[in-house]
C-alpha positions as CSV (number, residue, x, y, z in Angstrom):
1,X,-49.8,66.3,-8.4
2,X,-51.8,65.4,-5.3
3,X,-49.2,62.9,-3.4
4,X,-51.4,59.9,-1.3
5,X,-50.4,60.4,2.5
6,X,-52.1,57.1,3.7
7,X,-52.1,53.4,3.1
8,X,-53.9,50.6,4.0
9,X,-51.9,47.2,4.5
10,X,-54.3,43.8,3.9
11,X,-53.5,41.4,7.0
12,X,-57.2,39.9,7.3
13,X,-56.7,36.9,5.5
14,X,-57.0,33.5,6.7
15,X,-53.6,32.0,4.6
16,X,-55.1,28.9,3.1
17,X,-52.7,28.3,0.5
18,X,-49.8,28.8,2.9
19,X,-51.1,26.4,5.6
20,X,-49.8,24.7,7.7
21,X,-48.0,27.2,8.9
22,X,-51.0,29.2,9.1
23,X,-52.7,27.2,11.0
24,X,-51.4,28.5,14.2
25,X,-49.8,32.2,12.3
26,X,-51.4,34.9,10.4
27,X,-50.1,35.1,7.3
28,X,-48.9,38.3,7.4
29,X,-46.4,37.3,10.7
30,X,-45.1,34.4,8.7
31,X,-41.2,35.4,8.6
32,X,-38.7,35.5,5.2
33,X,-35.1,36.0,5.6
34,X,-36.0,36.0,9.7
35,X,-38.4,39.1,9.1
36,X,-42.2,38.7,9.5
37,X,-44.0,39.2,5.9
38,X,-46.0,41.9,7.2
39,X,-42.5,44.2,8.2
40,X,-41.3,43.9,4.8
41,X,-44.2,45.9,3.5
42,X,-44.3,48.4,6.5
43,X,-40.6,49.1,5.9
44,X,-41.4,50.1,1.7
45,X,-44.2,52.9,3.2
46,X,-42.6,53.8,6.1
47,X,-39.5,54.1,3.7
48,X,-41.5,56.4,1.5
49,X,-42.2,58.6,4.1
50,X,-46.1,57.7,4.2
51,X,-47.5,59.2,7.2
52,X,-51.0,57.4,8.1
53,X,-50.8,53.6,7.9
54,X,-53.6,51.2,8.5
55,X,-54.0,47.5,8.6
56,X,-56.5,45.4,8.8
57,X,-57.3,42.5,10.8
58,X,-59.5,39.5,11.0
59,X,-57.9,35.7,11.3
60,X,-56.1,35.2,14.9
61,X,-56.7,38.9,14.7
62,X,-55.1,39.4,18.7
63,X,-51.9,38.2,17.5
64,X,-51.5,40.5,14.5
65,X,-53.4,43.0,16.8
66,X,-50.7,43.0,19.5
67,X,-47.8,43.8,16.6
68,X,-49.4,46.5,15.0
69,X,-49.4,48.1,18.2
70,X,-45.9,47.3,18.9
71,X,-45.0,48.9,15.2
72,X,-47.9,51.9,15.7
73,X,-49.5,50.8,13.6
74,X,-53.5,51.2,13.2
75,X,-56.1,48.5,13.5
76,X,-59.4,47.8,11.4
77,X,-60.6,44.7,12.7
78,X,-63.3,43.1,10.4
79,X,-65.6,41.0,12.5
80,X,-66.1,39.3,9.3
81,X,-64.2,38.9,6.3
82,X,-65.1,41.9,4.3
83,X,-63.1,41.0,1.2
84,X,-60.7,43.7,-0.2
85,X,-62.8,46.1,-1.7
86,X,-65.2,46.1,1.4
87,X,-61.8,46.0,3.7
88,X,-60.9,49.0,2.2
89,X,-64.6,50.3,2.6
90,X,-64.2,49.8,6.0
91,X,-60.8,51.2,6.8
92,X,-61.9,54.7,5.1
93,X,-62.3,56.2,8.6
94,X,-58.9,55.4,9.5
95,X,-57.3,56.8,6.6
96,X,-56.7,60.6,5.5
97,X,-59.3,62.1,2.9
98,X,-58.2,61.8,-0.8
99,X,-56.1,58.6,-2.4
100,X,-55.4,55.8,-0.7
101,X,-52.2,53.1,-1.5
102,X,-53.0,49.7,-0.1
103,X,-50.4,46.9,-0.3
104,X,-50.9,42.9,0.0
105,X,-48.5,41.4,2.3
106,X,-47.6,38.4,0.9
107,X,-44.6,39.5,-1.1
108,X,-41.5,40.8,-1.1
109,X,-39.4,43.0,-3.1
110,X,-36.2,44.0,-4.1
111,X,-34.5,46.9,-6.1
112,X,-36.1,50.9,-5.9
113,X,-38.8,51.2,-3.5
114,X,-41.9,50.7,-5.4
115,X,-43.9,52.9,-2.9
116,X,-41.6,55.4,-4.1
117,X,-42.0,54.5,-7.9
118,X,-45.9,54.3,-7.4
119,X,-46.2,57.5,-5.6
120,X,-43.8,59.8,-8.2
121,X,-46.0,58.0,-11.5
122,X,-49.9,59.2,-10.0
123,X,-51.4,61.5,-11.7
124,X,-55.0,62.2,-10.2
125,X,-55.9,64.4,-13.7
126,X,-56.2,61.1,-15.9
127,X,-55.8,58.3,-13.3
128,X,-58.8,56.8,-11.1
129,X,-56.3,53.9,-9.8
130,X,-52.2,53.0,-10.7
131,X,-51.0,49.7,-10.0
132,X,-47.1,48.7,-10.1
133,X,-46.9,45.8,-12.3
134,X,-43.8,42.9,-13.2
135,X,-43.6,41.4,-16.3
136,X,-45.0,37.7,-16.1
137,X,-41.5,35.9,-16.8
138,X,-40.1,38.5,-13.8
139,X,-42.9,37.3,-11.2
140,X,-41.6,34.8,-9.1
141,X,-43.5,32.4,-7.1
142,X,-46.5,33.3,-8.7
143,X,-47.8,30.3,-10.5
144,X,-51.0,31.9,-12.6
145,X,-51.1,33.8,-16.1
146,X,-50.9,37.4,-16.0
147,X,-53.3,40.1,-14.6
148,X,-53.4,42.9,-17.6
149,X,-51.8,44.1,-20.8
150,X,-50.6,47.9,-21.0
151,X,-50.8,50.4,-23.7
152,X,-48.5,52.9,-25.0
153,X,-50.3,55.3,-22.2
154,X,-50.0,53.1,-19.5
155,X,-53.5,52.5,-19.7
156,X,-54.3,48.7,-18.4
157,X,-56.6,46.4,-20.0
158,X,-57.6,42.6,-19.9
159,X,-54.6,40.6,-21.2
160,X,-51.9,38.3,-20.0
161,X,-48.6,40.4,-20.2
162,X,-48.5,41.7,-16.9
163,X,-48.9,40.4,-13.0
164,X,-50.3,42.7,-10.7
165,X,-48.0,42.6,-7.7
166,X,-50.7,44.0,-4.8
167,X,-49.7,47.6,-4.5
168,X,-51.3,50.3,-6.2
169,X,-52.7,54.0,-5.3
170,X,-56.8,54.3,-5.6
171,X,-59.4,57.4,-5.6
172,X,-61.8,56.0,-3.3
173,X,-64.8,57.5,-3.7
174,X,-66.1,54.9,-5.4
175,X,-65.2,52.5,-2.3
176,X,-67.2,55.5,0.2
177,X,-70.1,55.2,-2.2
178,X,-70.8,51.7,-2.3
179,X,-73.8,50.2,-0.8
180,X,-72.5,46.7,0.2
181,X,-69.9,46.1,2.6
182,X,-68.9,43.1,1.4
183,X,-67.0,43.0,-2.0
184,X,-64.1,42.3,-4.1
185,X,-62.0,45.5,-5.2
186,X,-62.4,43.8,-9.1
187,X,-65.9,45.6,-8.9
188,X,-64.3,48.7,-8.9
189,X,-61.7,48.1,-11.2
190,X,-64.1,47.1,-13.5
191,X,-65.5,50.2,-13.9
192,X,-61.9,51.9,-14.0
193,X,-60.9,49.4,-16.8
194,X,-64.4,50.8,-18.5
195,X,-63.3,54.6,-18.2
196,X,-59.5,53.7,-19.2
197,X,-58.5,55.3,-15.7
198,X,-57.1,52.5,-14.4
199,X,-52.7,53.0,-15.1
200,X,-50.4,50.7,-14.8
201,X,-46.6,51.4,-13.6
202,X,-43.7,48.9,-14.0
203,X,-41.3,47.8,-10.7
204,X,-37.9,47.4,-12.5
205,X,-36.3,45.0,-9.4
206,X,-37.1,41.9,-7.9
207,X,-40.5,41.0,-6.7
208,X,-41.2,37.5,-5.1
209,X,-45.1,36.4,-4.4
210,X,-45.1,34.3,-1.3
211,X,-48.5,32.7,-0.9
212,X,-47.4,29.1,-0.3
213,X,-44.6,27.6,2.1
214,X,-42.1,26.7,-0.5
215,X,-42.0,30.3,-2.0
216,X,-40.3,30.8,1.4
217,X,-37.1,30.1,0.1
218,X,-37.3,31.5,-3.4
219,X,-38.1,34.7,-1.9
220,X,-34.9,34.4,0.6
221,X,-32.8,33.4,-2.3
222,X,-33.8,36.3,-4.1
223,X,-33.4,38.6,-1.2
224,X,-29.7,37.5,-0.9
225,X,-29.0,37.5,-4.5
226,X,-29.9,41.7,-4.1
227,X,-27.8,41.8,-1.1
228,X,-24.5,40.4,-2.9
């Protein structure tokens, strides 16, 4: 099986939900446990040995700009906000031919590295797309319903069992082949959901969703509650 080499990290975000400390912060630099957001997730690829890694930037974009360099880190700077199918669209240049992982940066995680787990479960024969995916009652800070339901297979479908925690591995041809450059990667995942190519992987640790301020502190708790 054809292991993904390259990732793309989403940092282009303006962070409305996690304002006001946004207002002057990328999201992505926000620090947890005295770490910015965004080195949490670089450390889980760079732990798993992925060798091309890509962000990309658009809100106070110098500022996130000027620590991706420091971390060698490379830059797709969206002008405008190209959403996150047409961010990925857009980063394909920077990224090595064949699948691609991308991971939000909002979150963080504890337990086996679930680039790792993502990476040793795709299997390009059946899959178009595998996400890694936490139970609903294991999702902390995230405050909707669940994403998707799973099937004996792993094959995802619409339901309410499982969050989607923002990492997942991607053929992405389908993202080269699209006219716009402007959309959302449901559009694609649509399509995978249609041809039951779309897999689903479970992250049996901790994972912590920290889109507004006071998920701060529930992701630090749960951070030291790993360490003990």
């Amino acid at each position: 099986m054809s292991r993904p080499d390259s990732a793309l990290l989403f940092a282009a975000g303006l962070g409305l939900r996690m304002r006001p400390l946004t207002d002057t912060v990328p999201k992505p630099l926000v620090e947890v446990a005295g770490r910015p957001l965004f080195d949490h997730a670089l450390d889980l690829l760079r732990r798993a040995g992925i060798g091309t890694i890509v962000a990309n930037t658009h809100y106070l974009a110098d500022r996130m700009a000027a620590h991706l360099a420091r971390n060698g880190v490379a830059e797709s700077r969206e002008p405008e906000l190209l959403d996150t199918g047409g961010g990925l669209k857009a980063a394909l240049p920077l990224l090595r031919p064949g699948p691609a992982i991308t991971l939000n940066t909002d979150a963080v995680w504890t337990g086996t590295n679930p680039v790792e787990t993502l990476c040793h479960a795709w299997d390009p024969g059946v899959m178009d797309g595998l996400m890694v995916m936490v139970p609903r009652d294991a999702a902390a800070g995230h405050g909707g319903n669940g994403d998707f339901s799973m099937d004996a297979k792993g094959r995802l479908k619409p339901g309410t069992d499982l969050v989607y925690t923002g990492l997942q591995i991607l053929k992405t041809g389908p993202f080269r082949d699209e006219i716009e450059t402007f959309f959302s990667m449901h559009r694609v995942w649509g399509q995978m959901l249609a041809d039951s190519t779309l897999h689903g992987v479970i992250h049996g640790g901790g994972w912590c969703d920290v889109g507004r301020p006071e998920s701060i502190a529930l992701a630090e708790a749960m951070l030291e509650g790993a360490r003990v």
